[in-house]
C-alpha positions as CSV (number, residue, x, y, z in Angstrom):
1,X,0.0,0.0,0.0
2,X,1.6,3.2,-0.9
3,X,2.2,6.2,1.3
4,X,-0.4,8.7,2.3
5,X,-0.9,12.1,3.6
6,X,-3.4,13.4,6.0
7,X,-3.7,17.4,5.9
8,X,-5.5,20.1,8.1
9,X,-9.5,19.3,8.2
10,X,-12.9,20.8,8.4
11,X,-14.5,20.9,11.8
12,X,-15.8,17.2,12.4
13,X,-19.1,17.2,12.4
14,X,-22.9,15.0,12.2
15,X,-23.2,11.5,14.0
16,X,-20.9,8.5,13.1
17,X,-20.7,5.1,14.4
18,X,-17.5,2.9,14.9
19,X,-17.6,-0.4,14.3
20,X,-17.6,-3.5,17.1
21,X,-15.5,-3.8,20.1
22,X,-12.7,-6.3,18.8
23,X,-12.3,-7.7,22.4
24,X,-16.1,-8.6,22.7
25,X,-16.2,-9.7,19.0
26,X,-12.7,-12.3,19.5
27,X,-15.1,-13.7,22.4
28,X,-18.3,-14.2,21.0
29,X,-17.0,-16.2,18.4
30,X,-15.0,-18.4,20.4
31,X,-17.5,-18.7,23.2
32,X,-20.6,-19.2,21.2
33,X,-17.9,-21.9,19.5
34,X,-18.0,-23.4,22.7
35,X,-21.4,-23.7,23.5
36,X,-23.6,-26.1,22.2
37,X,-26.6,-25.0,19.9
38,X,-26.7,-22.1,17.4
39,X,-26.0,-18.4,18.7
40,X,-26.0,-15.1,16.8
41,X,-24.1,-11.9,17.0
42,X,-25.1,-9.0,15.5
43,X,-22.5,-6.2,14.9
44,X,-19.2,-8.1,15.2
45,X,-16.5,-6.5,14.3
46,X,-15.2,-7.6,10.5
47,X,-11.5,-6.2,10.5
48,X,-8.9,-9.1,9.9
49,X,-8.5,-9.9,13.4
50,X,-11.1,-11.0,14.3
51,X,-11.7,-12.9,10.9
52,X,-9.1,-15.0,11.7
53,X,-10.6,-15.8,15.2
54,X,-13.5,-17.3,13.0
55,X,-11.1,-19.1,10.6
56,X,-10.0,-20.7,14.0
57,X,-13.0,-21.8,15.7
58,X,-14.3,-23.2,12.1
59,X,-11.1,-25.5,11.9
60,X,-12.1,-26.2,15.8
61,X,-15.4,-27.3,14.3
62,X,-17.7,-24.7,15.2
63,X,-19.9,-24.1,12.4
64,X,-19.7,-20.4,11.8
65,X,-21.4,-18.4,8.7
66,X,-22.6,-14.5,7.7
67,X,-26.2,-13.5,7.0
68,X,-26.1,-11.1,4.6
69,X,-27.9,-8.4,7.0
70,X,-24.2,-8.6,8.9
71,X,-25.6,-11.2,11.7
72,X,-23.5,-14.1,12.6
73,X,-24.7,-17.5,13.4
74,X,-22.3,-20.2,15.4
75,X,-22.8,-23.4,15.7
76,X,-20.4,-24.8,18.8
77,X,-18.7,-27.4,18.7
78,X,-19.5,-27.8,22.4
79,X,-16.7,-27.6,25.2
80,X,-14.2,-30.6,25.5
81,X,-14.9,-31.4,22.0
82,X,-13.1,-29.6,19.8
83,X,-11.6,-31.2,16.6
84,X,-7.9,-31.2,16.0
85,X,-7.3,-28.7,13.3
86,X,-5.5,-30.3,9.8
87,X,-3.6,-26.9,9.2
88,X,-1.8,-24.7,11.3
89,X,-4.3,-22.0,12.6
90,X,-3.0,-18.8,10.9
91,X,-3.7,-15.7,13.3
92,X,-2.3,-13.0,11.2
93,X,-1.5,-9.9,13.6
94,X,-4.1,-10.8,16.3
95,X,-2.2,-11.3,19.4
96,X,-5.8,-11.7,21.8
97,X,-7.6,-14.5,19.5
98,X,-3.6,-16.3,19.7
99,X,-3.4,-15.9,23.2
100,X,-6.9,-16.6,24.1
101,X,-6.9,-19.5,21.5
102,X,-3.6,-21.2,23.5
103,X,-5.5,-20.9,26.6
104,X,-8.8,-22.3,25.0
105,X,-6.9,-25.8,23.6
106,X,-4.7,-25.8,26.7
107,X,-6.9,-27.8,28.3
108,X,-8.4,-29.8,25.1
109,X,-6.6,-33.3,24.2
110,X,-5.5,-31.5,20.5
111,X,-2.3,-29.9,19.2
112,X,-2.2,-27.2,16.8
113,X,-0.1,-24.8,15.3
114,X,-0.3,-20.9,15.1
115,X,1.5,-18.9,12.8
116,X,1.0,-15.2,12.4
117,X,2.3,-12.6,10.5
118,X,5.9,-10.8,10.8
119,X,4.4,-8.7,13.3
120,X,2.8,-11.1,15.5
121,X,5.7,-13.8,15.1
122,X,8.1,-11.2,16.8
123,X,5.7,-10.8,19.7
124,X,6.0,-13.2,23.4
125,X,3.8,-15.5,24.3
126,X,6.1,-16.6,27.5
127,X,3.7,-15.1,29.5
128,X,1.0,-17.3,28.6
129,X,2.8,-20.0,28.2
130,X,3.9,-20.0,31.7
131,X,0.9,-20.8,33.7
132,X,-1.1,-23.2,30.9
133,X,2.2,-25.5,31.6
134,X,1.7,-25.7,34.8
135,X,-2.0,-26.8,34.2
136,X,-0.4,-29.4,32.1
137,X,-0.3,-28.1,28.4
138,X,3.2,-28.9,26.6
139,X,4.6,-26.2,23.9
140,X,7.1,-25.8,21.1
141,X,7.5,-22.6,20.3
142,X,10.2,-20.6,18.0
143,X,13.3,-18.6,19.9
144,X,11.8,-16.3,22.7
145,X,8.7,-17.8,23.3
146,X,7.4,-16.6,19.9
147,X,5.3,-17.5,16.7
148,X,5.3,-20.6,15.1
149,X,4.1,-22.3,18.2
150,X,3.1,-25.3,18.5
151,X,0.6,-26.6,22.1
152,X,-0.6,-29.7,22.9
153,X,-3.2,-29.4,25.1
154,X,-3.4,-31.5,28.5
155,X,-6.6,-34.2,29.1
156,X,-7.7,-33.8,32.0
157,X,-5.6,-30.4,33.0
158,X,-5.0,-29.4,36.5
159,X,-6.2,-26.2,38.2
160,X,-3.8,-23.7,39.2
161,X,-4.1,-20.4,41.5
162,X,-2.1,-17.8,39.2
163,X,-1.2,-14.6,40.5
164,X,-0.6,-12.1,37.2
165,X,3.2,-11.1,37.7
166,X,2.0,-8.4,35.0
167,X,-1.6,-6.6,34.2
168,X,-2.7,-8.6,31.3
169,X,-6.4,-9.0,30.1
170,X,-5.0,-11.6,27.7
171,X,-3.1,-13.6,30.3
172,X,-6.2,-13.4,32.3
173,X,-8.1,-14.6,29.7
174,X,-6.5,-17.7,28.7
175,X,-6.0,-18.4,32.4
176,X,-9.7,-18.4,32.4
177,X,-10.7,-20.4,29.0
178,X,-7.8,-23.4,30.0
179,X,-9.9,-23.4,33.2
180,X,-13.1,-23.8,31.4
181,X,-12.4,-27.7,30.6
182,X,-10.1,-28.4,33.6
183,X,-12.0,-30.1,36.6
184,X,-12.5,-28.2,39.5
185,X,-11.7,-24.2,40.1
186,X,-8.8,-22.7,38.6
187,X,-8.3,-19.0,39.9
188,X,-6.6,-16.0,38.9
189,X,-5.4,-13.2,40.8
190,X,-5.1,-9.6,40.0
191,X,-3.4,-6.9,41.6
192,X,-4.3,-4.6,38.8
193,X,-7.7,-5.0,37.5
194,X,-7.9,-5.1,33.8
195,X,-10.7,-5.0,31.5
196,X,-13.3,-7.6,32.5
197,X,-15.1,-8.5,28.8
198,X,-14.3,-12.4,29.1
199,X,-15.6,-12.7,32.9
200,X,-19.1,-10.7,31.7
201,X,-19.2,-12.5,28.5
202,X,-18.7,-16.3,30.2
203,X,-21.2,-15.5,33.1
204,X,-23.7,-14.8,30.0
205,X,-23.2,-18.1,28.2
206,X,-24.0,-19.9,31.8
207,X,-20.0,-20.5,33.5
208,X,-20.0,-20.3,36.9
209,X,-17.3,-17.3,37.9
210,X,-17.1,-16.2,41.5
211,X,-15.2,-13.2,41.8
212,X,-13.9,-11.9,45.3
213,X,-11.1,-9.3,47.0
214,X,-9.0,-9.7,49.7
215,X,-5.7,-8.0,50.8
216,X,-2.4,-8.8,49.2
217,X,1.0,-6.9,50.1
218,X,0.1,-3.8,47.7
219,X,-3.2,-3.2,48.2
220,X,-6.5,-4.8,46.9
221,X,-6.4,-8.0,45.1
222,X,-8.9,-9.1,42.4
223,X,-9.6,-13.1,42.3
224,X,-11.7,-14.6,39.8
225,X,-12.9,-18.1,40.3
226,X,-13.9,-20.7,37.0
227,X,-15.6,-23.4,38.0
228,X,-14.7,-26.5,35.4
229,X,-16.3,-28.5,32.6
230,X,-18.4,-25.8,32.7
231,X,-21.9,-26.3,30.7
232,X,-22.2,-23.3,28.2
233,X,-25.6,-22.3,26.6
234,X,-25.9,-20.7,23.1
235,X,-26.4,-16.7,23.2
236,X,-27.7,-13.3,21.5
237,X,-24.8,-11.3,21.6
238,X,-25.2,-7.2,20.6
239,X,-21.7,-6.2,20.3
240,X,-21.5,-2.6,21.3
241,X,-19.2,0.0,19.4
242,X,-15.4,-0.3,20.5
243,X,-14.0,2.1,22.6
244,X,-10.3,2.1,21.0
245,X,-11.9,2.8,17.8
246,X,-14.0,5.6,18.5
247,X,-11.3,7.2,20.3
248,X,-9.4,8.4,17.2
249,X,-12.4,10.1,16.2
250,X,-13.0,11.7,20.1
251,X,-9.5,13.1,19.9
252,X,-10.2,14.2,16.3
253,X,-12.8,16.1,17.6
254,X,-11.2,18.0,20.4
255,X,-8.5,19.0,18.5
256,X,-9.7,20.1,15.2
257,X,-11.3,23.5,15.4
258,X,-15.4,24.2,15.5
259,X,-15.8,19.7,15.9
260,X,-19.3,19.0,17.0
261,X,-19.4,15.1,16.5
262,X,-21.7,13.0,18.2
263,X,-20.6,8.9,18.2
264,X,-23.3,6.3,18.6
265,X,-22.8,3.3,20.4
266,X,-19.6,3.0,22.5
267,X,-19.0,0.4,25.1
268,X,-18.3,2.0,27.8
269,X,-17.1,-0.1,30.3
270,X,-14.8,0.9,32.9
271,X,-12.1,-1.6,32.8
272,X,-12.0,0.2,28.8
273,X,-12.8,3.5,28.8
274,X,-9.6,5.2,30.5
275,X,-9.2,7.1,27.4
276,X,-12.4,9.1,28.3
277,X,-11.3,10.0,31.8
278,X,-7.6,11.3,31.1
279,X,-9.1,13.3,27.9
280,X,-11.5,14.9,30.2
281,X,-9.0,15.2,33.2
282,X,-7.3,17.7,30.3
283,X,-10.3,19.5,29.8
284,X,-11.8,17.5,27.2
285,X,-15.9,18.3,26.5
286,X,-16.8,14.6,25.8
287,X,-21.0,14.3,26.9
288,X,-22.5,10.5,27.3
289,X,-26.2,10.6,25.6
290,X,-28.6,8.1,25.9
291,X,-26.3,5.8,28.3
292,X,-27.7,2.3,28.7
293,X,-26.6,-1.3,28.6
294,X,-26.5,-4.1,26.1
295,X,-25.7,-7.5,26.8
296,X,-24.2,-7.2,30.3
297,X,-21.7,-4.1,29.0
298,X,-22.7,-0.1,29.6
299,X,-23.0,2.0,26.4
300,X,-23.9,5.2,25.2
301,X,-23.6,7.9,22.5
302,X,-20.8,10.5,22.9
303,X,-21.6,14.1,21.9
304,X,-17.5,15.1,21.4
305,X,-17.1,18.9,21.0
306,X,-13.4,21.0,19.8
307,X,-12.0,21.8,23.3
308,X,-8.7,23.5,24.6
309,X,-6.9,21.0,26.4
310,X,-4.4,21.2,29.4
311,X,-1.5,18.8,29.8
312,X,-1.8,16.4,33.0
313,X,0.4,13.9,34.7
314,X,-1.1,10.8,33.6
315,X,-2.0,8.7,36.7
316,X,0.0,5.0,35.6
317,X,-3.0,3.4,37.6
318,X,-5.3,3.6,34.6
319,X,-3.1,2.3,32.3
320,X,-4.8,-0.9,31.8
321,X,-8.1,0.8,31.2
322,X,-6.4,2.3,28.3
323,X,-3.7,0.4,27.0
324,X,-3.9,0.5,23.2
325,X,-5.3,4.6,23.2
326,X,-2.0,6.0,24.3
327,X,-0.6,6.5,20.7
328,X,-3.5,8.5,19.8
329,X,-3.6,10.1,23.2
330,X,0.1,10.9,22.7
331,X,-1.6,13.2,19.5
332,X,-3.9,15.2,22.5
333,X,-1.2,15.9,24.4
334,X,0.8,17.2,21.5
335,X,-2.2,20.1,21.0
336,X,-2.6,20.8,24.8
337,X,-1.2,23.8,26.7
338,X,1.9,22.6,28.8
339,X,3.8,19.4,29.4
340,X,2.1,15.6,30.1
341,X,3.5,13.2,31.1
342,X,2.8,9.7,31.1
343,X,4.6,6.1,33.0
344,X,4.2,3.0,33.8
345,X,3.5,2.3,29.8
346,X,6.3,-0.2,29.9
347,X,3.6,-2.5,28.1
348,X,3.8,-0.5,25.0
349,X,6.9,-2.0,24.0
350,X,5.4,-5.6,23.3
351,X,2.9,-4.9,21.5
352,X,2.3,-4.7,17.6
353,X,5.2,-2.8,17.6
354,X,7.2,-0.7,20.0
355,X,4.7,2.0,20.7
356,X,6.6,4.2,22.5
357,X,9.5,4.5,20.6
358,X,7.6,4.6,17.3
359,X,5.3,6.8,18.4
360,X,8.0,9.2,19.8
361,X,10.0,9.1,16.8
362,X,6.8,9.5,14.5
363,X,5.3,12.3,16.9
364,X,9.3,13.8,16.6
365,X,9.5,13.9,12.4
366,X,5.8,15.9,12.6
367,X,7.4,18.6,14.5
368,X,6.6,17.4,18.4
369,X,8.6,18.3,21.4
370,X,8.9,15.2,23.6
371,X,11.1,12.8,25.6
372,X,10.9,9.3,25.6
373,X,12.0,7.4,28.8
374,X,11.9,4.0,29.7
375,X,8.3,4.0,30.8
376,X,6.4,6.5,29.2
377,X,7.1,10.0,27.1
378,X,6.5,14.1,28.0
379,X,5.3,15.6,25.5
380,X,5.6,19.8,25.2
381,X,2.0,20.5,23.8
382,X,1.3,23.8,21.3
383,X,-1.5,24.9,23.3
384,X,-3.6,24.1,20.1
385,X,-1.7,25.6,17.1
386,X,-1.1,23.2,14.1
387,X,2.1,21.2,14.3
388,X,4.4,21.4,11.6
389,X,4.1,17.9,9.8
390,X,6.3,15.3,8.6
391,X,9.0,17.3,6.0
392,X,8.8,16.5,2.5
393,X,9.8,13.6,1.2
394,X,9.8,12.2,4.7
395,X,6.7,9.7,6.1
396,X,7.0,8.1,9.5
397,X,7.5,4.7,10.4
398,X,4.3,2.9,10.9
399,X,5.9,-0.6,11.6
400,X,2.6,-2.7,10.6
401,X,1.1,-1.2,13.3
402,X,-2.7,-0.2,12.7
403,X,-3.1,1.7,15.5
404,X,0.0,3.9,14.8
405,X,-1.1,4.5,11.8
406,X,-4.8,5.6,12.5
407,X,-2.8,7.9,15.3
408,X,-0.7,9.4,12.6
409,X,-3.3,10.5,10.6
410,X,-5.4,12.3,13.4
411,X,-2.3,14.1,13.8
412,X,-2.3,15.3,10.1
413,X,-5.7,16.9,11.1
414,X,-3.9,19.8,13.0
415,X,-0.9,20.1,11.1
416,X,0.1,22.7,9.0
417,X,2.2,20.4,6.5
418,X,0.3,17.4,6.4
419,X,1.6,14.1,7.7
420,X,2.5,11.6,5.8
421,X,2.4,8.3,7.0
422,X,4.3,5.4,4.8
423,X,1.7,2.2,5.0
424,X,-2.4,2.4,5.7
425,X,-2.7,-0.7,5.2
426,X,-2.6,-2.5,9.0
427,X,-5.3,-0.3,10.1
428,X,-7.7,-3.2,8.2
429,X,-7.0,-5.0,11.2
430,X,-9.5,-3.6,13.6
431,X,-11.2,-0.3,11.7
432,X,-11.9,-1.3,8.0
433,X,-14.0,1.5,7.8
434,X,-11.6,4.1,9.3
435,X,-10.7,6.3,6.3
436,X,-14.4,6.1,5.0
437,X,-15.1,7.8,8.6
438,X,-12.9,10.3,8.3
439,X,-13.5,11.8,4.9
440,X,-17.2,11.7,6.0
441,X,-16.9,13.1,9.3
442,X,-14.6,16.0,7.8
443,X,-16.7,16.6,4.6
């Protein structure tokens, strides 16, 4: 895909709607591919991602196929008896359906492959790894703990107590699945909460989850309970709008002069919605309309005006409620008045690419003051004048990264040179319809 450049815009304006939530989407399929009858989700999320969790659970043998009014119909294979899949299971750049997959087969009596993509294939899966061996899953996996990995799942798999060394939804989450087929409770145990889709989502196809708190040495712990050989029952599943989507087009908003944009449909659940918070904590006039709740998760419609916004100290305790927004918060805090500051974001590096540094040296070529440390980056904001933009000739470094890219081209919005960023391509992954959005939103 060739290079493109995003330059100032018109005020955002009218009503838009984003498209799934990828976490709820990855889980419906593979739940649903779990229970036993036929269940249907309407608005999943179609970006490549979670397509290849479908792929998956089909070579699982769930029976999985697309109305053409966009519902989804699943028919499970029913837990503990998943087929053994005849080709590797090829995850593309999706590192939750890979990580939530290993956790589902951990405890199934199957081996499988998983490839991915050059992305994903750099990216460790140690950390999941870890505790499905000590249920009794065996793996092979490439130097580092990486893609091509082969797991052969353990029959029957022993329950574990795992405490999360790291805040990890994924880790969590396999944790969680491996414990679905392994008799008795498996427990997992949080010091950090982070988001809480899978425990909703199981409860609502009929696990049994107990979840508790009690003290641990740094505070308040968070224990989730799975009872085994659960008994799951097919669902209706209303996948709200996700969050990480819809907040390119908040920031958009706030920073592009005269923006009145309302978005329909965002899931707004806590464990997710950190983004709103800090954006607000800078001054941010983002107004929930309509809130309700679908299918166990709150939503509602955001009215998202253009506001002047004040750098903060970013409090590193919301980090997992916000994990994948920071490159396009990084572009807020490049518009604010004054310095912000942001750590504990060590979590950055592992992901589709090394966020921080790419989105330091991209924010750097558009014209940004900032300083990248170890855990985080302070930015110097303009106090809501254009940045310059990416020289000519020059276009930054997107690294297959989607949500870089998608980051990048908010902050073209508000620049006064345009920014060009070198592949578009990735942001298929989770926000297919992203630059359809854009050019209608700033028409």
């Amino acid at each position: 895909m060739p290079n493109q450049t995003f330059t100032s815009s018109a005020a955002l304006s009218g009503k838009i709607r984003v498209p799934g939530d990828k976490s709820i989407s990855h889980r419906s399929l593979m739940f649903a591919g779990l229970a036993v009858g036929e269940s249907r989700i309407t608005g999943l999320l179609e970006g490549e991602d979670v397509l290849a969790t479908a792929a998956a659970m089909r070579q699982l043998g769930a029976d999985i196929t697309r109305n053409d009014d966009g519902e989804w119909r699943v028919h499970g294979a029913g837990l503990g008896s998943l087929l053994e899949p005849h080709q590797a299971l090829e995850m593309g750049n999706s590192g939750t359906s890979t990580r939530l997959m290993m956790g589902l087969l951990a405890s199934h009596p199957i081996a499988a492959t998983f490839t991915g993509d050059a992305s994903l294939s750099g990216r460790p899966m140690n950390r999941v790894i870890t505790p499905l061996s000590q249920m009794g899953a065996s793996f092979e996996a490439s130097k580092g703990g990486t893609l091509p990995l082969m797991v052969r799942g353990a029959s029957p798999a022993v329950p574990i107590t795992y405490r999360l060394p790291v805040a990890s939804a994924q880790v969590k989450s396999a944790v969680l699945l491996a414990g679905l087929n392994t008799p008795g409770i498996t427990r997992v145990i949080e010091p950090i909460a982070t988001r809480d889709h899978t425990e909703r989502m199981l409860t609502g196809f009929g696990a049994t989850l107990e979840i508790g708190e009690e003290t641990g040495a740094n505070g308040p712990e968070r224990i989730i309970a799975i009872h085994g050989e659960a008994d799951l029952k097919p669902q209706n599943v209303v996948v709200p709008g996700d969050p990480s989507s819809a907040a390119f087009f908040i920031v958009a908003a706030l920073i592009v002069p005269g923006s009145d944009l309302l978005i329909e449909n965002v899931g707004l659940n806590t464990t997710r919605a950190g983004i709103v918070t800090v954006l607000r904590q800078m001054g941010g006039q983002i107004e929930e309309v309509n809130p309700r709740e679908v299918g166990g998760e709150p939503v509602a419609d955001l009215c998202v005006r253009h506001s002047a916004l004040t750098g903060i100290d970013v409090d590193p305790a919301i980090v997992p409620s916000m994990v994948d927004e920071f490159p396009v918060m990084f572009v807020a805090a490049a518009l604010a008045k004054g310095t912000t500051r942001t750590t504990g974001l060590e979590e950055l590096r592992v992901k589709e690419s090394d966020r921080l540094s790419t989105m330091a040296n991209a924010l750097t070529l558009a014209g940004v003051s900032l300083e990248e440390n170890e855990d985080g980056l302070i930015i110097q904001g303009t106090g809501g004048d254009p940045i310059p933009g990416t020289p000519n000739e020059a276009s930054v470094e997107t690294r297959l990264d989607h949500r870089i890219a998608m980051a990048m081209a908010i902050a073209g919005l508000v620049s006064r040179n345009g920014v060009c960023v070198d592949d578009t391509a990735p942001i298929a992954t989770s926000f297919p319809t992203f630059m359809d959005l854009l050019s209608g939103a700033s028409a």
